[in-house]
FIRODREN-460695 format. One line per field, with one value per residue (C-alpha): x, y, z; residue number from 0; residue in three letters. Coordinates in steps of 0.001 Angstrom, whole numbers, plus 524288, in hexadecimal, padded with zeros to 5 digits. Example, Ala and Ser with C-alpha at 12.3 -4.5 7.8 and 13.67 -1.06 7.14 Angstrom:
2
X	8300C;83566
Y	7EE6C;7FBDC
Z	81E78;81BE4
guza	0;1
nupa	ALA;SER
// end
This chain:
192
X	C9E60;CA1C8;C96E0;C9D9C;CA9E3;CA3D0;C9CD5;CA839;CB22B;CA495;CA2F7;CB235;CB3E3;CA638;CAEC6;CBB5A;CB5E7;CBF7C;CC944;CC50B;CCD0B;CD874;CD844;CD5BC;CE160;CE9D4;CE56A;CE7B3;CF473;CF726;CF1DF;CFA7F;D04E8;CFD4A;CF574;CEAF6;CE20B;CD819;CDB01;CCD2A;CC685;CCF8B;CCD8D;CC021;CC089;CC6AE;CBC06;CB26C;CB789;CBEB2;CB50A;CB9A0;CC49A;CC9A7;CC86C;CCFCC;CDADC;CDE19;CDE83;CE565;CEFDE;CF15E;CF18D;CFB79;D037D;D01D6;D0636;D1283;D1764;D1637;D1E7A;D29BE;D2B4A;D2B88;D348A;D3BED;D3AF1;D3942;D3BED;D4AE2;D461F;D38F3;D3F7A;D4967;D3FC0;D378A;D4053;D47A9;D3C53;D3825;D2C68;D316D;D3BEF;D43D5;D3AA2;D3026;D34E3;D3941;D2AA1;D2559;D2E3E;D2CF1;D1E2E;D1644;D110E;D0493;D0418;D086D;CFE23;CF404;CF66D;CF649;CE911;CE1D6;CDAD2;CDE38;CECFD;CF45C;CFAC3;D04DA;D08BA;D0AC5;D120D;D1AD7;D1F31;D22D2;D29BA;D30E8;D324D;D3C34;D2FE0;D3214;D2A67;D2557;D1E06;D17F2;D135F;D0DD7;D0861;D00B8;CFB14;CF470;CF070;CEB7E;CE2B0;CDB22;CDBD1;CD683;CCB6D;CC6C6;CC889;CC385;CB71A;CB447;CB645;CAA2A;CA1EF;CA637;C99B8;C95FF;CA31D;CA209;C9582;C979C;CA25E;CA3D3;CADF0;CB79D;CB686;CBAEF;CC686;CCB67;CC819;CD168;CDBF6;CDC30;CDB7A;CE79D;CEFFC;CECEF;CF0BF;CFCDB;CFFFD;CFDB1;D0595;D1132;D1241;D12DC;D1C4A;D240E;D22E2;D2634
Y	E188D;E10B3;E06A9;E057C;E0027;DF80B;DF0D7;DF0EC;DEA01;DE0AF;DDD4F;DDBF2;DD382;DCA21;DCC54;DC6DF;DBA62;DB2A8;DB9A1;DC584;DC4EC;DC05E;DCDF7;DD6D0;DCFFC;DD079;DDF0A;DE1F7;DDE78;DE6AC;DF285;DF361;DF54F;DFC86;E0557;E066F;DF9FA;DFF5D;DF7D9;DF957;DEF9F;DE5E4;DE596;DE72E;DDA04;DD357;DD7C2;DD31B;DC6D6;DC06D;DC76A;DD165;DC8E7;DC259;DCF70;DD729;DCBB1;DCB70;DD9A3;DDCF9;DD1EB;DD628;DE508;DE22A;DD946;DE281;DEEA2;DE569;DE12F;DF0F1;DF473;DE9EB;DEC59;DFB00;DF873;DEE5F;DF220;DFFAC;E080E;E0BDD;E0F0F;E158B;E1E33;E23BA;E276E;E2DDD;E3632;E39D1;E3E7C;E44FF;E3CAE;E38A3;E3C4C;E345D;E3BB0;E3537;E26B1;E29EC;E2D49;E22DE;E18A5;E1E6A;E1F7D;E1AF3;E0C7C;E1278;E1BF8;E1358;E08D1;E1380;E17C9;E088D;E07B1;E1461;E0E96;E189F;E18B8;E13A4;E060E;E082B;E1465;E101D;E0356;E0B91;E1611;E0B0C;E026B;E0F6D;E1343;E0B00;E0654;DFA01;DEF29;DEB34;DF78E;DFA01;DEA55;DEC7B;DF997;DF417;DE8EF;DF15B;DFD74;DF374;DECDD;DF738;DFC77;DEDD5;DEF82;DFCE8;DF92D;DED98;DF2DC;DFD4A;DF544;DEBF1;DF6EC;E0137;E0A42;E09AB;E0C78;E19D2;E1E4B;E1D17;E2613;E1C63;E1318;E2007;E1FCD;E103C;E13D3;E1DF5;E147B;E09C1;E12FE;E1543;E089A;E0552;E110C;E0ACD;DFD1C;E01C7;E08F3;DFE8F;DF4DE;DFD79;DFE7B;DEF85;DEDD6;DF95F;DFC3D;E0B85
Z	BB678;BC1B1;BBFDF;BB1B6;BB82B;BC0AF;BB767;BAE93;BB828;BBB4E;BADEE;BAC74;BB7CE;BB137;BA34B;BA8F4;BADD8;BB7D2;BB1A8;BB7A3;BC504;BBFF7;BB4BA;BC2AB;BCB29;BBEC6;BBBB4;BC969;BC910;BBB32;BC2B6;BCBD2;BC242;BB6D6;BBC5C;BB078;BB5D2;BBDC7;BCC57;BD1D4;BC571;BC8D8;BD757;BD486;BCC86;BD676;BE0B4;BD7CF;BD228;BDFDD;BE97B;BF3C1;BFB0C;BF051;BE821;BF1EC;BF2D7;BE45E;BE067;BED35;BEA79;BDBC6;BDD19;BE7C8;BDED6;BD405;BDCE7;BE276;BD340;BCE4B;BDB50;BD891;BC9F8;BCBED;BD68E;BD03C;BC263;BBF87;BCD3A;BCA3F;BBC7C;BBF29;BCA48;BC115;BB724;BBED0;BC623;BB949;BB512;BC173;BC58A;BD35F;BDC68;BE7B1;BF1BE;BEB24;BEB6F;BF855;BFCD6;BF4F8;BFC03;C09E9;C0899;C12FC;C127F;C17F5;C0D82;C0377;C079D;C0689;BFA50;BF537;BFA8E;BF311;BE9C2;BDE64;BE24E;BD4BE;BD9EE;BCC54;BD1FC;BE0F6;BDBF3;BD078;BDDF5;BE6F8;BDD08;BDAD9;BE969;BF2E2;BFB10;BFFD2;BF94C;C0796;C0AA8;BFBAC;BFD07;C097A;C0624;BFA75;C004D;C0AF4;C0265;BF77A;C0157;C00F8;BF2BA;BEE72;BF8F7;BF435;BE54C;BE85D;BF0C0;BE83E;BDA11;BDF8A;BE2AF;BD9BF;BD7D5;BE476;BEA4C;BE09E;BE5F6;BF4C4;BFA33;C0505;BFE45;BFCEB;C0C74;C0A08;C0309;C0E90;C1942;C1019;C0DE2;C1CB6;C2042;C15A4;C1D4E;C287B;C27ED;C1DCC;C29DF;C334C;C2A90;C28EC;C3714;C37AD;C2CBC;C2D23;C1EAB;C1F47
guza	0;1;2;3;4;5;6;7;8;9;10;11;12;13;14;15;16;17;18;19;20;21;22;23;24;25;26;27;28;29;30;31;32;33;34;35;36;37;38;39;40;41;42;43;44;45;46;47;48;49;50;51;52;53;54;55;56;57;58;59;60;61;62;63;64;65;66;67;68;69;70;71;72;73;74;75;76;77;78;79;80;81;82;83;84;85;86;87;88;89;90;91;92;93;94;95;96;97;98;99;100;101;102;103;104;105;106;107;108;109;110;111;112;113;114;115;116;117;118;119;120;121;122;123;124;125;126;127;128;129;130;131;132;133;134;135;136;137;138;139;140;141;142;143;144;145;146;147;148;149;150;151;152;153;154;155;156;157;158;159;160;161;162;163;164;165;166;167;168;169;170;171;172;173;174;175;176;177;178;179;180;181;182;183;184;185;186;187;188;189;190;191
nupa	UNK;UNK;UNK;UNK;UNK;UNK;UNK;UNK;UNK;UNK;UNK;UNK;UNK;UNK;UNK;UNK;UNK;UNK;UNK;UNK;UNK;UNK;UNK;UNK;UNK;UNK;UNK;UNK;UNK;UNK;UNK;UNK;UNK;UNK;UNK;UNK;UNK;UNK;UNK;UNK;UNK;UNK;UNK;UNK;UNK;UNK;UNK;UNK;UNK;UNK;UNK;UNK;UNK;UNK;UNK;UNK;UNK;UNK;UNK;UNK;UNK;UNK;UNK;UNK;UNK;UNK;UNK;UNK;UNK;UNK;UNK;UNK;UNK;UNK;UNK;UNK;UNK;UNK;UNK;UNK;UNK;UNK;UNK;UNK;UNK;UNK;UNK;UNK;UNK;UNK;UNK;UNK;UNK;UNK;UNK;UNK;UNK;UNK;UNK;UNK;UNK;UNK;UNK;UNK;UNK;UNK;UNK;UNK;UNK;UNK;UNK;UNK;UNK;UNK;UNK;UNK;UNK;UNK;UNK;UNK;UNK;UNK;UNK;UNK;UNK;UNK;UNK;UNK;UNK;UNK;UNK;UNK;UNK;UNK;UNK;UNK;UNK;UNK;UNK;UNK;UNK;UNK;UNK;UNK;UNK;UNK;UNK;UNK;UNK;UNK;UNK;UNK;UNK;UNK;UNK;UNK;UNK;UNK;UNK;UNK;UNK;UNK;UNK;UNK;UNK;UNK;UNK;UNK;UNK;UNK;UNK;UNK;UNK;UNK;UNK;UNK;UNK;UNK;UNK;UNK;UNK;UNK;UNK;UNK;UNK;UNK;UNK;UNK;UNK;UNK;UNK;UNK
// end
């Protein structure tokens, strides 16, 4: 099965042509507000068609961008009016906004960075929260660092990142390293 999708996003990145790139950074940017693109094609595209620096630079920029325009139009657009619906019909409470908004940036930076972690989901709670715009930017910037790496890492080498158990020991060394320097940051900045 997993040799079937990675000759499928091959032979859709050969399909694509030099439009290929362009249809992953634009994709990339889609996903981050519609959560029904698959993230980890994309970045693998990238990877593939830009090499591993360039690769990494593009899909980090565009899932950031795309992560920074969902925040600002649910929290300029829709948070008053999403808020009331849900608590009218019971779906969230004030102590919930109030955790979401006081949530650590460490935390916060660590959950950016796990690479199965719905972006539309983290993007739709802060717009809704009263976190300050300063310490979700920040936040995503670090903790997608290391999403785009993994995604990135593992999209190139799919089956062989299936069969060795040694790339889940990857992910837990890059999650710990994202705590880390989210925590190192946020002493710097003072984004609490």
């Amino acid at each position: 099965m997993f040799e079937a999708i990675d000759s499928f996003i091959n032979e859709a990145i050969q399909s694509l042509g030099m439009w290929g790139p362009f249809v992953g950074c634009f994709c990339i940017l889609i996903e981050s507000m519609l959560p029904i693109l698959p993230l980890f094609v994309f970045i693998t595209i990238n990877f593939l068609a830009f090499g591993n620096i360039w690769g990494f630079l593009i899909s980090w920029f565009f899932t950031c961008l795309g992560c920074f325009i969902s925040f600002c139009l649910f929290r300029r657009k829709v948070q008053s009016w999403l808020y009331s619906h849900l608590k009218k019909k019971g779906l969230i409470s004030e102590e919930t906004i109030k955790y979401i908004t006081n949530i650590k940036f460490e935390e916060l930076t660590t959950i950016i960075a796990i690479p199965f972690t719905p972006a539309f989901l983290i993007n739709i709670a802060a717009g809704v929260s009263k976190m300050k715009v300063k310490k979700f930017l920040c936040s995503l910037m670090i903790g997608k660092i290391f999403l785009v790496y993994f995604w990135g890492f593992i999209g190139v080498s799919l089956v062989e990142s299936i069969k060795n158990p040694i790339y889940l020991i990857r992910v837990i060394v890059l999650l710990v390293i994202a705590y880390i320097f989210s925590y190192i940051v946020n002493k710097k900045l003072k984004l609490k």
